[in-house]
N, C-alpha and C positions, 0 to 999 in steps of 0.2 A: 445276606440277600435282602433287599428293598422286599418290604410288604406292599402285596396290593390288597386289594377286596375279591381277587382270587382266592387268595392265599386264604384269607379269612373266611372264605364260605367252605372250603376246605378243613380250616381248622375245627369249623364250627358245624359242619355240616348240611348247611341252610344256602337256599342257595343266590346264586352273584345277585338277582333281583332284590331277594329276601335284604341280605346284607346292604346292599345299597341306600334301600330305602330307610332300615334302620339305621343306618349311618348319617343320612340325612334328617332325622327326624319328623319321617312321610307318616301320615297315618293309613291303618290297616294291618300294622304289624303287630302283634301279639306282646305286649310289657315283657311277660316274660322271654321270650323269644329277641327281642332288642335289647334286653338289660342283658345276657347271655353275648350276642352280636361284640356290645361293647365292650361289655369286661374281658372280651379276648383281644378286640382292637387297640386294648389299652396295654394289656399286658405283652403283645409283641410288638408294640412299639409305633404304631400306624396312626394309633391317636398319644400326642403328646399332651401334658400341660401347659400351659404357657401359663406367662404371668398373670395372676389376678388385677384385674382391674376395677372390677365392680361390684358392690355390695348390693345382693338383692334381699329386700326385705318379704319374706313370707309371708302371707296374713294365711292360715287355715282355718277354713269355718264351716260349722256343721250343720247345725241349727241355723246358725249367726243370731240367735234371739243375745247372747252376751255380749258376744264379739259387739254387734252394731248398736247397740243402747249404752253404751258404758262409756263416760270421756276421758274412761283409763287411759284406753288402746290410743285415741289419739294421743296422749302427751306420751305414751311410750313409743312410738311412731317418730315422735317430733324428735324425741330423745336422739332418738337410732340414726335416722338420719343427719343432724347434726354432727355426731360424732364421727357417723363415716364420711360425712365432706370435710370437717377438719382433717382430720388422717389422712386426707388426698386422696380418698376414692369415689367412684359415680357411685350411685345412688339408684334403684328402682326399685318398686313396688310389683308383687305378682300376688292376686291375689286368687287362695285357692277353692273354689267350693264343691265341698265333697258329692255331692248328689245333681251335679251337673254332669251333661253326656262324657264333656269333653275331659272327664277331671281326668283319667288316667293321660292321656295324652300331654297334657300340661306338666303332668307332675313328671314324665319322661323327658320333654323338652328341657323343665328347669334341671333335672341332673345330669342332662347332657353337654349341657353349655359346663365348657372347664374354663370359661375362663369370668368366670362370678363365683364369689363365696355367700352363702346364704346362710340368716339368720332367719329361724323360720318360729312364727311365734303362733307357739301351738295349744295355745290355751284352752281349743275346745276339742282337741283332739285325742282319738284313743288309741291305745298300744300297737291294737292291727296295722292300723294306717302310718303308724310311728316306724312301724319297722321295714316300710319303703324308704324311709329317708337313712336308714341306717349303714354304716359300710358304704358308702356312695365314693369314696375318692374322693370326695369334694370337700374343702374346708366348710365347716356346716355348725351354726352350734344353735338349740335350741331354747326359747327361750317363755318363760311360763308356764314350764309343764314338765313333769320328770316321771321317768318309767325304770323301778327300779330295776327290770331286767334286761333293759336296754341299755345299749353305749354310747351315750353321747355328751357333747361337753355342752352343760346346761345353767343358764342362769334364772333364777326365780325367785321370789320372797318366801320368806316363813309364813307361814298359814297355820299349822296346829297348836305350837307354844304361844303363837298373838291372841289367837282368839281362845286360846287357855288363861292367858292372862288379862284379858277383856271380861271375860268371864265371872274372873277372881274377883277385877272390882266393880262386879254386879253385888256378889255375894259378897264381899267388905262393906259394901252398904248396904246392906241385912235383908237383901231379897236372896230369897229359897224358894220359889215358885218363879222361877224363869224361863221362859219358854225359846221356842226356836224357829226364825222364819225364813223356812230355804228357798232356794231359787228350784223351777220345777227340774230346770236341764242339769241333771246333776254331772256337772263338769269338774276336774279331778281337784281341781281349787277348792271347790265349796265339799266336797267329801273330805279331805283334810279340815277343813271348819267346821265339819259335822262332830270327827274325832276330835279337835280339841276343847267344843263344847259341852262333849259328853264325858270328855275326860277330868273337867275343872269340876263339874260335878261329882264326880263317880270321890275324888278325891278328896274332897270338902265334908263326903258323906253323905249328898244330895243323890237322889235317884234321878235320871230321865226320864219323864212324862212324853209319851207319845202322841198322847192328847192335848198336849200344848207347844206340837210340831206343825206347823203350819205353811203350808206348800204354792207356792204363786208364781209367776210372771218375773223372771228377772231384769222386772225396769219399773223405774215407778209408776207410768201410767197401768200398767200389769198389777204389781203390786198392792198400789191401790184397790181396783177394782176384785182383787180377789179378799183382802182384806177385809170391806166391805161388807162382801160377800158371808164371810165366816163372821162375824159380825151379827150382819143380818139372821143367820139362821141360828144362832143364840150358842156359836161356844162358846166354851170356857177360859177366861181369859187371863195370864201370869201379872203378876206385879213388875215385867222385866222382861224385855225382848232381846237376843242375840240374833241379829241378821247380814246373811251371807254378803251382802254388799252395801252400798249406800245408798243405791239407788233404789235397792227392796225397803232398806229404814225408813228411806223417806216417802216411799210410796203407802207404806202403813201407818207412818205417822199422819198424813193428811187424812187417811180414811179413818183412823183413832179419832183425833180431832174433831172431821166432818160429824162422828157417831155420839161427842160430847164426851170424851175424854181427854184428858189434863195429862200433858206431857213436859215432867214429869209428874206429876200429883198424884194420877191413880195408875200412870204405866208407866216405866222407864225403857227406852231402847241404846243399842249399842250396833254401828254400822264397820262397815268395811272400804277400804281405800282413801278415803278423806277428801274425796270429788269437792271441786271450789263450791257446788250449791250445798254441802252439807256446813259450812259455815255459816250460809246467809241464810236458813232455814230459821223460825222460831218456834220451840228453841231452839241454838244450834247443837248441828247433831256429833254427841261423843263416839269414835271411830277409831279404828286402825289405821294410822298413817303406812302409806306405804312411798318410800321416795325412787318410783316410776321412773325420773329422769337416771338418775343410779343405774336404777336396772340396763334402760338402755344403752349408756354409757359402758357399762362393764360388758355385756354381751358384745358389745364394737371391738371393743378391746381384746377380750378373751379369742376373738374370732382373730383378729389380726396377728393376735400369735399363734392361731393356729395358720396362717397362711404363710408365718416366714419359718415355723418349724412342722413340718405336718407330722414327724414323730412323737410329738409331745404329750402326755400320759392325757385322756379324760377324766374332766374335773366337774364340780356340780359346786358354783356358787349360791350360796343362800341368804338372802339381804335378812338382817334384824329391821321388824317393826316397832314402830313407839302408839302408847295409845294417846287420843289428844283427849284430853277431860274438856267436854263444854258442857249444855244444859240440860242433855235430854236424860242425863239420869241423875232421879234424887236417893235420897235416902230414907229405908225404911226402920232405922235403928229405934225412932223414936217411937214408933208403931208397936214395940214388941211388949 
């Protein structure tokens, strides 16, 4: 027997209005109440899949203080893109903000469209919100963010052993009083950079100093100005900085500077992602490379074989970073 949207208000309980309008993607209906509507429209057969055609690119953003200061997201953007119009598919951007009226609506529209696979890059997003996109029927694969009690097929770089090894040659060149400058939004990235900076310690034999934790602005004009700040009111300062990005290294390095310190001479720092201004800085600044295009790339990829097999086990890619030695740290071997 042909399904109609009788049938389905019956199955469902809800009635031929109700159904309707979640079917169409009307606002007023209840998330819950329309995710219920469809997952039974789907399962007797009323709504099919059709072929994918479209790769829609997710931006989720919370804060957005990361997401929009960082010229990460764009070259992983450029990445994505690229890759999915090689491949022969359209291309579009949605992007989401979570403390907008409409966010639940949007986030119901983008899972109801079956005929787009989304790669949804959820760098500042947390577990709650993670597990609306979870289960969707939809080829879906997440990228920049992993929840380990979630299911999803994810790609994203190493964060604890890079900046464990960032770490290591702080402390290879005979600084033991290193400190650490986080980003204030603590996004699931930089809490893995907290653990592998506390870990390169912990294992060297060095203690964590809580008082040479230092909390700012994740972008450099932020950074800066909180720098400054701590600065100003007379802390205490390490011979060696580990910070959560590149854009925080370099926004404390100009306030170190502005304050008349020598980089490296009486501080050394170490950044994260290897943004093109962290080369043209002087000094230029030593960092975790992270190759961004990769990521994108492989997320295109991983997704498009989730679209020609959707039975295929979930998998969690994880890129090796390399560090790039340039000037901003010296050595304090000779000091000892």
């Amino acid at each position: 027997m042909k399904v109609n949207i009788k049938k389905i208000s019956e199955l469902s309980g809800f009635s031929v209005a109700t159904v309707s309008n979640a079917l169409s993607n009307k606002r007023g209906v209840n998330r819950d109440t329309a995710d219920r509507i469809i997952k039974i429209a789907r399962e007797c057969g009323y709504i099919r899949d059709e072929k994918i055609k479209r790769i829609k690119m997710v931006t989720y953003r919370d804060s957005g203080e990361v997401f929009n200061e960082s010229p990460f997201f764009s070259t992983l953007l450029d990445s994505i893109e690229a890759e999915s119009r090689r491949s022969g598919y359209d291309v579009s951007i949605v992007n989401l903000y979570r403390h907008n009226s409409d966010y639940e609506d949007n986030v119901r529209e983008l899972l109801n469209d079956t005929m787009s696979a989304v790669l949804l890059v959820a760098t500042e997003m947390n577990e709650e919100d993670a597990k609306t996109f979870e289960d969707t029927g939809l080829p879906l694969v997440m990228v920049d963010n992993y929840f380990e009690n979630l299911y999803f097929d994810t790609v994203l770089m190493d964060n604890e052993d890079s900046v464990e090894k960032a770490v290591d040659y702080l402390i290879e060149n005979g600084h033991e009083k290193i400190g650490y400058i986080q980003g204030d939004t603590r996004i699931r990235n930089f809490v893995s950079r907290s653990r592998g900076y506390r870990r390169a310690l912990w294992e060297k034999g060095l203690e964590p100093d809580d008082k040479l934790t230092f909390s700012v602005k994740p972008s450099i004009v932020g950074a800066f100005e909180g720098m400054n700040r701590y600065i100003e009111q007379g802390r205490e300062l390490p011979t060696a900085f580990f910070a959560d990005n590149d854009m925080i290294a370099l926004g404390a390095m100009q306030a170190l500077q502005k304050n008349g310190f020598s980089i490296p001479g009486d501080i050394s720092i170490v950044g994260f992602d290897d943004i093109t201004l962290g080369e043209a800085f002087s000094p230029g600044l030593t960092t975790v490379s992270v190759d961004i295009r990769a990521m994108g790339r492989l997320a295109v990829r991983r997704l498009i074989e989730q679209i020609q097999n959707r039975d295929e086990a979930h998998s969690c890619t994880r890129l090796y970073n390399r560090l790039v030695v340039r000037g901003s740290v010296g050595s304090k071997i000779k000091d000892r």
